[in-house]
GUFI-247095 format. One line per 5 residues: number of its first residue (from 1); their letters; for each residue x, y, z of C-alpha. Coordinates in steps of 0.1 Angstrom, whole numbers. Last residue first. Layout:
// GUFI-247095
NUM	a	X:Y:Z ~ ...
//
This chain:
// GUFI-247095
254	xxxxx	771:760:852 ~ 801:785:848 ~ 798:826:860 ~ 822:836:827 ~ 796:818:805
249	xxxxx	814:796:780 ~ 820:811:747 ~ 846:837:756 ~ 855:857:731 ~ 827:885:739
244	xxxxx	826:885:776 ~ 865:887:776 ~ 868:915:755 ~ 838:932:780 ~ 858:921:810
239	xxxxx	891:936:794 ~ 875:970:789 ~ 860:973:822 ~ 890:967:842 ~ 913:990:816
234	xxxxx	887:1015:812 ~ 887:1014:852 ~ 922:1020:857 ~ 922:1051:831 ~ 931:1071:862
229	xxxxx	963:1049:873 ~ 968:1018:895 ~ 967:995:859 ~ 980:1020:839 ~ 1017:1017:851
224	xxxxx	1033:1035:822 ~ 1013:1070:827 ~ 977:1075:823 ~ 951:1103:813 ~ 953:1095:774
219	xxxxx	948:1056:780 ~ 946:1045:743 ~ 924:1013:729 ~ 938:991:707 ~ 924:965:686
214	xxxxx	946:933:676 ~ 933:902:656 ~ 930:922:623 ~ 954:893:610 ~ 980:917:608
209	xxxxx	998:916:641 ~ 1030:918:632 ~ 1032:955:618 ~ 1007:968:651 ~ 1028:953:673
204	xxxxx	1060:965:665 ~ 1044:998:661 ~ 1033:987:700 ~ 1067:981:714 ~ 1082:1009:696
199	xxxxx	1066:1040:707 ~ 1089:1035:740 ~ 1081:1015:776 ~ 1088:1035:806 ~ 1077:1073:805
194	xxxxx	1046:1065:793 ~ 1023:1093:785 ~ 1009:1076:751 ~ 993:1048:774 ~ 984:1021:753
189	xxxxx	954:993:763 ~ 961:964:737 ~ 934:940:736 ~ 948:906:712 ~ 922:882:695
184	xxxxx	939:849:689 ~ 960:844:665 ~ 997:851:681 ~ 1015:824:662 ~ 1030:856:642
179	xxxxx	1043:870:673 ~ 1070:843:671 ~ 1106:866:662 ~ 1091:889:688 ~ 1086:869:716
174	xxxxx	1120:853:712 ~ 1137:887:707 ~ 1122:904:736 ~ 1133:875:757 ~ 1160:873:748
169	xxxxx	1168:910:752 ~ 1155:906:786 ~ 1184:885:804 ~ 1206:916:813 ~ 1178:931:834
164	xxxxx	1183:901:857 ~ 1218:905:860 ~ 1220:947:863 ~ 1191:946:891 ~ 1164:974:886
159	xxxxx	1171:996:920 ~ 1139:1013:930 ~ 1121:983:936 ~ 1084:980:934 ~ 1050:986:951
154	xxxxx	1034:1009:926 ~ 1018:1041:942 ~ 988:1060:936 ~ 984:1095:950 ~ 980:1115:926
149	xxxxx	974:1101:894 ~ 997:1103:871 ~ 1021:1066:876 ~ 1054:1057:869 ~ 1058:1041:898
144	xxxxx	1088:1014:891 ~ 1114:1020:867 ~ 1144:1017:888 ~ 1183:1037:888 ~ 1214:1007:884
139	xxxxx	1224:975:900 ~ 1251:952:904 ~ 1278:976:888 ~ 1315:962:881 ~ 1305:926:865
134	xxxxx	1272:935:856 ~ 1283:959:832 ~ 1298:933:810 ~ 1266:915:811 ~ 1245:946:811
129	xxxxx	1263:959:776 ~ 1233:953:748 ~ 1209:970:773 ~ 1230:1002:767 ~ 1204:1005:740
124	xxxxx	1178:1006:759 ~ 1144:1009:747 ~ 1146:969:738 ~ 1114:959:726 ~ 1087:938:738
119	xxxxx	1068:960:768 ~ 1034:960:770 ~ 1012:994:781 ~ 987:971:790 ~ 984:936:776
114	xxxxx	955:918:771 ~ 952:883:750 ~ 928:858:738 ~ 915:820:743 ~ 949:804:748
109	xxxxx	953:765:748 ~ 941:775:712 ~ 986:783:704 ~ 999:775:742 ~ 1036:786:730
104	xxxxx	1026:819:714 ~ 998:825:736 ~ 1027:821:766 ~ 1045:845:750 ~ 1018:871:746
99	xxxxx	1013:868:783 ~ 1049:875:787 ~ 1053:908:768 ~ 1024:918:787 ~ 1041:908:820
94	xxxxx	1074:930:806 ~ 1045:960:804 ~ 1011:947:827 ~ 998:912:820 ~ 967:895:807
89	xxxxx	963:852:794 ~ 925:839:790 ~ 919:808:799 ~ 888:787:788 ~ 874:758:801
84	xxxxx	885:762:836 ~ 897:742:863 ~ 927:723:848 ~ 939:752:831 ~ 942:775:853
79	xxxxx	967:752:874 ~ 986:748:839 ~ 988:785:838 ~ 1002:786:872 ~ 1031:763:859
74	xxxxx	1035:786:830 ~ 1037:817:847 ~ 1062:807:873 ~ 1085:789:843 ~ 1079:827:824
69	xxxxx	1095:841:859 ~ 1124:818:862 ~ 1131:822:823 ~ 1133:857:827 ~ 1162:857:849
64	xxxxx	1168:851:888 ~ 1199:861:912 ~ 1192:895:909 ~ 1159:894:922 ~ 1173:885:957
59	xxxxx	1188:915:959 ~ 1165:936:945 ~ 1145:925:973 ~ 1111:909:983 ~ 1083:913:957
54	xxxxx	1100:901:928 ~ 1126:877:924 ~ 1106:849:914 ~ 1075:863:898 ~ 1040:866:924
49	xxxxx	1013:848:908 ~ 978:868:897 ~ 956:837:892 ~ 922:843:883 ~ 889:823:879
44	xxxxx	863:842:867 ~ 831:852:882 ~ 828:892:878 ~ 841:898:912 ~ 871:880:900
39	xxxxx	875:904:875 ~ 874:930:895 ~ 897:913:923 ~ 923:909:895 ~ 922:948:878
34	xxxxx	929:959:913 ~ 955:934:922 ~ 974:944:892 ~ 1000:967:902 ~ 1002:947:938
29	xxxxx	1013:915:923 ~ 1043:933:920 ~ 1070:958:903 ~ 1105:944:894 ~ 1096:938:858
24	xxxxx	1059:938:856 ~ 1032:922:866 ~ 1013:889:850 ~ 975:882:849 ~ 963:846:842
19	xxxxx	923:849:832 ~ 898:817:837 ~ 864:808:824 ~ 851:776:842 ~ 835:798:867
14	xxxxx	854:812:900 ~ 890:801:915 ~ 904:834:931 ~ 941:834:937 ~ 964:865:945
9	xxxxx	1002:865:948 ~ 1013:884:979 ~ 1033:919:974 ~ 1008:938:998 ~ 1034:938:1027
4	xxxx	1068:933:1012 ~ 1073:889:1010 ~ 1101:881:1033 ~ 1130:859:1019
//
């Protein structure tokens, strides 16, 4: 299946400091590819893959489920891994809710965390019904470009497929029921205009998090998709500085 112009994963080996970045649910590499070639600028290695399903069709998406694009993640983690010294893991609402998973399951594999605007809770109840619905509707309104700044667009569908949106509560639950491994130092960029993820992803959070591991920082000029938005460089400048300070290699290597 054709990749949409601009959808292509983006790789960048640098130092021995390294940062995974994960989109969104039916966006793209393109959401991030900002935040990755400033951070690559800035020596690190970076790996912004391209989720099965994503990028292409709704169509094809459809056929995948979240365990396709965690699998994706991991693999390119493991890439990361053996290069750099250190690996830091990012992503961008469901990609957030990913990167935290992966710190769950990688424990000191993984250095710290930043999620924007992350999404870890169901804020649709109908959510519940999907795999009934599925059967008679394949595919209902999209989320993608929820964005205040004029101008910027998200590449991403604007169907959300029923089947693949039907595997999330696992996901959310998983993630949620094990955000106590979550240790390391966590960056939370929140953007109280989102018209996407709810209140309740970061309450939730904030009340498993206790450790004083997680600081937030809100994004009051920025809708769900911060990353292309006008707090875009708080988020690029922000995260560089979060990794500057809990990494204890240099980010440039040897």
């Amino acid at each position: 299946m054709p990749v949409m112009p601009g959808a292509e994963p983006y790789h960048h080996r640098g130092g021995r400091v390294g940062v995974l970045l994960c989109h969104g649910f039916t966006g793209s590499p393109q959401s991030l590819r900002p935040w990755a070639e400033h951070l690559a600028a800035a020596g690190l290695s970076v790996e912004l893959p391209r989720l099965p399903g994503h990028g292409t069709t709704w169509q094809e998406m459809s056929h995948t489920r979240w365990e396709d694009w965690y699998a994706e993640l991991d693999r390119a983690l493991a890439g990361l891994r053996g290069h750099c010294d250190e690996v830091f893991t990012a992503g961008l609402s469901l990609g957030g809710c990913m990167a935290l998973r992966l710190a769950e399951v990688h424990g000191t594999g993984i250095r710290g965390v930043v999620v924007v605007n992350p999404s870890i809770a169901n804020d649709v109840p109908m959510l519940a019904l999907a795999p009934l619905l599925g059967l008679f509707v394949s595919s209902v309104r999209g989320v993608a470009g929820d964005i205040k700044k004029e101008g910027a667009r998200e590449l991403g569908y604007s169907r959300t497929p029923v089947k693949a949106a039907a595997t999330l509560p696992r996901l959310w639950a998983l993630t949620q029921s094990e955000l106590h491994k979550v240790t390391q130092p966590v960056l939370a960029f929140h953007s109280p205009q989102d018209h996407v993820v709810k209140p309740t992803s970061l309450r939730i959070l904030r009340e498993k998090l206790t450790g004083g591991n997680l600081d937030v920082v809100e994004l009051n000029d920025s809708y769900h998709v911060a990353t292309l938005d006008n707090d875009a460089d708080r988020i690029f400048a922000g995260s560089l500085e979060f990794i500057n300070a809990n990494a204890s290699v240099p980010l440039q290597g040897e």
